[in-house]
Each structure stands twice: as structure tokens, then as C-alpha cells.
N, C-alpha and C positions, 0 to 999 in steps of 0.2 A: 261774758257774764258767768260768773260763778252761780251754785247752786248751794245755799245756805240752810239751816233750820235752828231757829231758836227756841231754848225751850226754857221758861221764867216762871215763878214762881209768887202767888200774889196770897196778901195776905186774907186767912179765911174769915177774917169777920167781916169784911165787905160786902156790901149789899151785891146781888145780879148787876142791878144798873151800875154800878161805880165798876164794877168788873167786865161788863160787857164797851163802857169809856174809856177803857185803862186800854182793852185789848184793840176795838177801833186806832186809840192814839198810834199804837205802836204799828197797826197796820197802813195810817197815812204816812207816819215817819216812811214808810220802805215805798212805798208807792211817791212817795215826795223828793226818793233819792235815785227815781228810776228803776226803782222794783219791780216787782211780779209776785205779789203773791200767790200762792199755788194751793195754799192747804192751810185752813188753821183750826185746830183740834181740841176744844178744852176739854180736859181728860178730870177737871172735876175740883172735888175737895178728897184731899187725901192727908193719911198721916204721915210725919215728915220721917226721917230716919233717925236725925238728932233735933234737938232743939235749938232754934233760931232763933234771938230775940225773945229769951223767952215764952215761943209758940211750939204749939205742938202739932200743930195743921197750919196745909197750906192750897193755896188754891194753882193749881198746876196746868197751863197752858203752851201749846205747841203750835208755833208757826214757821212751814217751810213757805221759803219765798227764793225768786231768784234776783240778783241785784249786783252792784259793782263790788269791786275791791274795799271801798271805803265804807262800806256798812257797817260792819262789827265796831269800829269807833262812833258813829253814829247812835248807835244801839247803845253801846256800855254809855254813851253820855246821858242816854234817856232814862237808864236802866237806874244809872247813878245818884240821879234827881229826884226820884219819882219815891215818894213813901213807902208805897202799896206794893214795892217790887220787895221779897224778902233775896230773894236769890236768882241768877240769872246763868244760862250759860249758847254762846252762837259757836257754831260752828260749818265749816265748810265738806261739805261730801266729797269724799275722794273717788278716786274712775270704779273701783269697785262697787262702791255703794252706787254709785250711779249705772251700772253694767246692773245691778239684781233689782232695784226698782226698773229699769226697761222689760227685764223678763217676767215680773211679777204683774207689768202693766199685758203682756202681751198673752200670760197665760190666762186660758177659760176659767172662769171664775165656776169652782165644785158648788154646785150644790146638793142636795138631799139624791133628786131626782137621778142627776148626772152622773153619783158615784155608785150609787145603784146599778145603774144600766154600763157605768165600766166595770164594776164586780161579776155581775155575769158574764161580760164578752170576755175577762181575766179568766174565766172557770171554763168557758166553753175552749179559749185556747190550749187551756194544761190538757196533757193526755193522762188517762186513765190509770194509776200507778197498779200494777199489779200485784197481787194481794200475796202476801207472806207464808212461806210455807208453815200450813199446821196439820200435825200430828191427830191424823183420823182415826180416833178409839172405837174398836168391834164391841159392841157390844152381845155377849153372844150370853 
């Protein structure tokens, strides 16, 4: 099994609900092809870069999922059908991209507290840099 994410583009004057149906369909399709979905992100209503069909917003969703070979045909045939799709695009992770999400899963997640208490164990390790020669005026 390959590891995929698709990331499509829906149009903004869609109600929530016709958006939140549109993005289920597309998660049965992958789950109906022997997928796995892993992750699905709606990143929103956003402006577009150029104009699509005359639009100038778009409603922007991200689904990684893992699934066979035959999915991206799958996909662009739904993608192709479907109104509400203005633009679309799946692709496959390669070993790299796959190698920095394992390390990203494995690193401690910083927070506030965390980089706090590593900034000081940082400062307790440097040693003391010794201060600069200056020029001590008599003042007589």
C-alpha cells in the first residue's frame, strides 16, 4: 500500500452541509477501495491565486489516506463528476517525505513550558565567556 494525500478544492458558496457531504463521499470512495484514511484537514475558505470559473474563493480540503495503486483513477473520476470540485490534485509520498513525517511523529511535541526548561539547561551548559579587555582610565 502506497501512502497518498489529496488535496481538492470545493466551491465557496456551498453551504457547511453540502461541504461536509462532498468531503464524507470522497472519504467512502477511499475507504470503499480499501483505504485508510489517516488524516483529513479542512484548511477553510481561502482566496484563490487566479481565477477559476470565474471565482475568486475557494473552499480548500486535505485528505491523506493510505490505499492501492488504483486510487488516483478513482479519485480524478469522482473529482471529474462532481460540480462542487473547482480543482483537484493526489499525489503519492515518496521515501523521503515518508522518512520526516516518521521523525516528526517521534519528536516531543515543544511547548511553552518545554522550551523554557530547554533554554535554561542550554545556558547552564555554555561556559562563561570571558569578558574583553578594557582600557581602565585613572582617574587622578
Amino acid at each position: 500500500m502506497g501512502m497518498y494525500e489529496t488535496i481538492f478544492i470545493l466551491d465557496s458558496l456551498l453551504t457547511q452541509e453540502e461541504i461536509d457531504k462532498t468531503v464524507d463521499r470522497i472519504r467512502e470512495l477511499i475507504e470503499a477501495n480499501n483505504g485508510k484514511v489517516l488524516d483529513i484537514d479542512k484548511w477553510g475558505k481561502r482566496r484563490l491565486a487566479y481565477e477559476i470559473e470565474k471565482k475568486q474563493y475557494g473552499y480548500y480540503v486535505s485528505i491523506e489516506f493510505e490505499a492501492e495503486g488504483n486510487i488516483p483513477q478513482v479519485l480524478q473520476t469522482e473529482f471529474n463528476f462532481t460540480d462542487k470540485v473547482i480543482r483537484y490534485l493526489t499525489y503519492r509520498y515518496t521515501k523521503n517525505k515518508l522518512k520526516a513525517r516518521q521523525r516528526e511523529r517521534e519528536m516531543p511535541k515543544r511547548t511553552g513550558e518545554n522550551l523554557r526548561i530547554e533554554e535554561e539547561a542550554a545556558d547552564q551548559k555554555r561556559p562563561a565567556r570571558p569578558a574583553k579587555n578594557v582600557k581602565e582610565t585613572e582617574n587622578a
